[in-house]
VOGUZA-705495 format. One record per residue: x, y, z of N, C-alpha, C in turn; residue number from 1; residue in one letter. Coordinates in steps of 0.05 Angstrom, whole numbers. Atoms other than C-alpha are relative to their C-alpha. Example, Ala and Ser with C-alpha at 12.3 -4.5 7.8 and 13.67 -1.06 7.14 Angstrom:
neast nnorth nup caeast canorth caup ceast cnorth cup n res
18 -24 0 246 -90 156 18 24 0 1 A .
-16 -24 -1 273 -21 143 -15 22 14 2 S .
//
This chain:
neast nnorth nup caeast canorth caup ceast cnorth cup n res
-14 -6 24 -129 194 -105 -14 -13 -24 1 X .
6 19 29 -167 150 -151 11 -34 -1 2 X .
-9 36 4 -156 88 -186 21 10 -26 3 X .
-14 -1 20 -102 76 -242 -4 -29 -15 4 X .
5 31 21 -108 14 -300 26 5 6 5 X .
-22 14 -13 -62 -22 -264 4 -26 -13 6 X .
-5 30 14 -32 -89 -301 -16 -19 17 7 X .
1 15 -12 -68 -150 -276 17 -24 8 8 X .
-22 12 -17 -36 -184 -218 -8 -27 1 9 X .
-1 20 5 -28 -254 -200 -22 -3 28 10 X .
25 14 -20 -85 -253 -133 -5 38 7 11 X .
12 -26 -10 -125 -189 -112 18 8 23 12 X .
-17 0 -23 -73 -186 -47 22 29 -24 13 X .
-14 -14 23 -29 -166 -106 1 31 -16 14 X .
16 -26 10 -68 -112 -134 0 10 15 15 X .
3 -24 -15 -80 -82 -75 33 15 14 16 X .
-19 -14 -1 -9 -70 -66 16 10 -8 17 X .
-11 -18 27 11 -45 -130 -14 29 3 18 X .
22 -35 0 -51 8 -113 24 11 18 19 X .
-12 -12 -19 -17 22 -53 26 20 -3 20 X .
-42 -25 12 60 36 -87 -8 20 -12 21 X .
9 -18 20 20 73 -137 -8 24 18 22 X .
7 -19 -18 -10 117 -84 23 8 12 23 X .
-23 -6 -19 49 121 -39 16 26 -28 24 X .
-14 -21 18 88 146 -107 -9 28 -5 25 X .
14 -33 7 39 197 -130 -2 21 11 26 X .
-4 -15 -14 37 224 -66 22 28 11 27 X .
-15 -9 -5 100 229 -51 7 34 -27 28 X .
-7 -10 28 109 269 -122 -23 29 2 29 X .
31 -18 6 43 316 -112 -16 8 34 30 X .
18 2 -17 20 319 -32 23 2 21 31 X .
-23 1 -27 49 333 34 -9 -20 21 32 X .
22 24 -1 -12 276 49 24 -27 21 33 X .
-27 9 -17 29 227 101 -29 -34 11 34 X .
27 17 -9 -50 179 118 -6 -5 -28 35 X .
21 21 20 -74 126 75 -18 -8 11 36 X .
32 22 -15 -141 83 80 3 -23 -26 37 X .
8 28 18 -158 16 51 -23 -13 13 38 X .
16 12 -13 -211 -27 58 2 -36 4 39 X .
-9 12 -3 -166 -84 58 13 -15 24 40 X .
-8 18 -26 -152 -117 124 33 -14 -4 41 X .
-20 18 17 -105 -166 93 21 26 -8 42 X .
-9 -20 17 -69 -104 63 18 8 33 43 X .
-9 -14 -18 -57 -73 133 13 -28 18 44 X .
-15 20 -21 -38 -140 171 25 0 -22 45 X .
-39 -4 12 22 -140 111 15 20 7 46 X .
-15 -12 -8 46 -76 125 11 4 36 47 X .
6 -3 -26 38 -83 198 32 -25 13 48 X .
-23 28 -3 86 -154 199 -5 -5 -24 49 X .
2 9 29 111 -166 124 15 -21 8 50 X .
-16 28 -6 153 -227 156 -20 -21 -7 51 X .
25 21 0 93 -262 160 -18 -9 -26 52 X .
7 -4 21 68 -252 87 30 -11 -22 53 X .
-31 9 17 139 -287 54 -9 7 -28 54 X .
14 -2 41 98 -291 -21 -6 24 0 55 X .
6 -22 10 93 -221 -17 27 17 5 56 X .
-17 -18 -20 159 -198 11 17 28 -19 57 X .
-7 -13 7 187 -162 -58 -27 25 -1 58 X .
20 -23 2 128 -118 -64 3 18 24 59 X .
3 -19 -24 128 -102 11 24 17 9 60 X .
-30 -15 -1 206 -81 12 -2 21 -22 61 X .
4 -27 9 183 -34 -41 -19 20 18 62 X .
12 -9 -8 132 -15 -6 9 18 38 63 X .
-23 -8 -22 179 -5 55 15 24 6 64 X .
-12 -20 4 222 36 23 -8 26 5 65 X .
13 -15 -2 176 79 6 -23 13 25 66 X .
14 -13 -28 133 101 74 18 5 16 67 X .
-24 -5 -14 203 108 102 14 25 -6 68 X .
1 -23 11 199 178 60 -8 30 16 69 X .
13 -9 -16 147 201 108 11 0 34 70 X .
-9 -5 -28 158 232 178 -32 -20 21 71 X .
20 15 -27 94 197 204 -31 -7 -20 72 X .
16 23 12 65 141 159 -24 -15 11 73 X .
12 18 -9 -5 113 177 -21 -1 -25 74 X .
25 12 26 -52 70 132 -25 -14 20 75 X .
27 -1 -15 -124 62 166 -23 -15 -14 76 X .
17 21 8 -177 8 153 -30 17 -8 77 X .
20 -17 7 -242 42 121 -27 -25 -21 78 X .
29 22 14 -300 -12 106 -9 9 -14 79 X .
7 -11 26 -330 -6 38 -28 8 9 80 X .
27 -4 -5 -402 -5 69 4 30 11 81 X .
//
């Protein structure tokens, strides 16, 4: 989907999961699209177990909400190299 000038966040963790709502939203709004990628590791161990991530837990309960839209939600690790 791109990138969007997104506010800067308080740690890159952060950012990458504002991209994410931002994507999830757009989607939902524009795509019948149901697969994400990141090259975020860290990104996918949050959504994977957000218990375990406490300092992130309002972002990830949005982020919750939202892939709970989808009949069959998967986000996929994709190395920048």
């Amino acid at each position: 989907m791109g990138t969007q000038n997104l506010r800067r966040r308080e740690t890159a963790l952060h950012s990458e999961l504002e991209a994410l709502r931002w994507a999830i939203e757009s989607i939902l709004q524009h795509s019948t699209c149901q697969r994400f990628g990141t090259e975020c590791k860290d990104l996918i161990a949050m959504i994977t177990d957000p218990q375990a991530w406490s300092n992130f837990s309002t972002e990830l309960e949005v982020i919750q909400i939202l892939y709970m839209c989808f009949s069959d939600f998967k986000i996929s690790y994709f190395p920048r190299a």
